[in-house]
C-alpha positions as CSV (number, residue, x, y, z in Angstrom):
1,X,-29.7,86.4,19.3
2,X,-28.1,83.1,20.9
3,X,-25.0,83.5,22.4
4,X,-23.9,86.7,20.4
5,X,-24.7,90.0,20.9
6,X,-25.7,92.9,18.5
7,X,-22.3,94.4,18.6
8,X,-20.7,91.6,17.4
9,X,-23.3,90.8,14.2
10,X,-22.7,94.9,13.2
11,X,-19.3,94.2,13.8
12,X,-19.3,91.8,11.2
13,X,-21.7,93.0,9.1
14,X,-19.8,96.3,8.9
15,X,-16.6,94.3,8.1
16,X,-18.2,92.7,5.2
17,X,-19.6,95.7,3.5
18,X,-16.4,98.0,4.1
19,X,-13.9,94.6,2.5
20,X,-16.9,94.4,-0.5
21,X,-16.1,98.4,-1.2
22,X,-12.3,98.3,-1.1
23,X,-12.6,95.8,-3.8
24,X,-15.0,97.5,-5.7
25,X,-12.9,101.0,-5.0
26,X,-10.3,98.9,-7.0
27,X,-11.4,97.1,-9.4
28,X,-13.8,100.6,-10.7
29,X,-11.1,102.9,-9.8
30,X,-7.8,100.8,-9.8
31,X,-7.9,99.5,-12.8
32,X,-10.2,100.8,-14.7
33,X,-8.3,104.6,-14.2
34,X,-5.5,104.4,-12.4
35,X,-3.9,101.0,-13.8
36,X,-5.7,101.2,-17.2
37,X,-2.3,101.9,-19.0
38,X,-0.1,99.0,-17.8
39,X,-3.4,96.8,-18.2
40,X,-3.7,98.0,-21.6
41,X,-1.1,96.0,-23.3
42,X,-3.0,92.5,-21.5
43,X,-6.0,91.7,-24.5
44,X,-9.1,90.2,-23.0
45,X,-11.6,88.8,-25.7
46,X,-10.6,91.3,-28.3
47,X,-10.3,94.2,-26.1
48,X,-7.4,95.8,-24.3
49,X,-7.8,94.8,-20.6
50,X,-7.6,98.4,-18.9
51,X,-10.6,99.6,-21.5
52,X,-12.3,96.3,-20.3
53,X,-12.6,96.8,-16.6
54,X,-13.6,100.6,-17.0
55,X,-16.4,99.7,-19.4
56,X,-17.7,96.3,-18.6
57,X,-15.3,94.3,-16.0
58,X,-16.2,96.7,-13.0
59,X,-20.2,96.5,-14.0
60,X,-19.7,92.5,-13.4
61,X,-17.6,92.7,-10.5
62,X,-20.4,94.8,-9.0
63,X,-23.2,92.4,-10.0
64,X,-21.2,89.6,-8.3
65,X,-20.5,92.0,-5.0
66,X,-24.0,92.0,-4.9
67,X,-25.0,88.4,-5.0
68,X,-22.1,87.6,-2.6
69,X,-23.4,90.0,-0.4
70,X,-26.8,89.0,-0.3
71,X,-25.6,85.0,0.1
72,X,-23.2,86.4,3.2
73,X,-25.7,88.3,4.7
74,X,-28.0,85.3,4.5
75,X,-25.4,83.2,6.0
76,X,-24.5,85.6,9.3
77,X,-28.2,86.1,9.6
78,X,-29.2,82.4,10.1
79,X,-25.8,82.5,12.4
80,X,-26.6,85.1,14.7
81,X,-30.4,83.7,14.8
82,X,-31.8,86.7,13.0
83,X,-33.2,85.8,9.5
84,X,-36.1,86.8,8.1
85,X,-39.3,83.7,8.1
């Protein structure tokens, strides 16, 4: 690694994976159980918005969680000098 140790890439690697859970923890669980009323009376292409995220809106939000992930991973890899050839 140049100039940056280990610690510091798990460091950061560990940040980004626990900050991708929390927002997956609430867009699957926030608002598709626990805000799903209140969201409800919002209509989002012909569906009520809470019934929305719990059947399709958390799906996508995962999809994209995992193409950001793979892009940032990319990105600290090539920074701390250790990407894949």
């Amino acid at each position: 690694m140049k100039g940056k140790s280990r610690q510091d890439y798990w460091k950061a690697n560990v940040r980004l994976i626990a900050t991708l859970l929390v927002i997956w923890f609430i867009v699957s669980y926030g608002f598709g159980v626990l805000l799903v009323e209140p969201l409800n009376a919002i209509h989002f292409f012909g569906f009520k918005l809470g019934f929305w995220f719990a059947q399709q809106g958390a799906i996508y939000t995962f999809l994209v969680l995992i193409v950001f992930y793979a892009w940032s991973m990319n990105r600290l890899d090539r920074e701390y000098d250790v990407e894949e050839q």
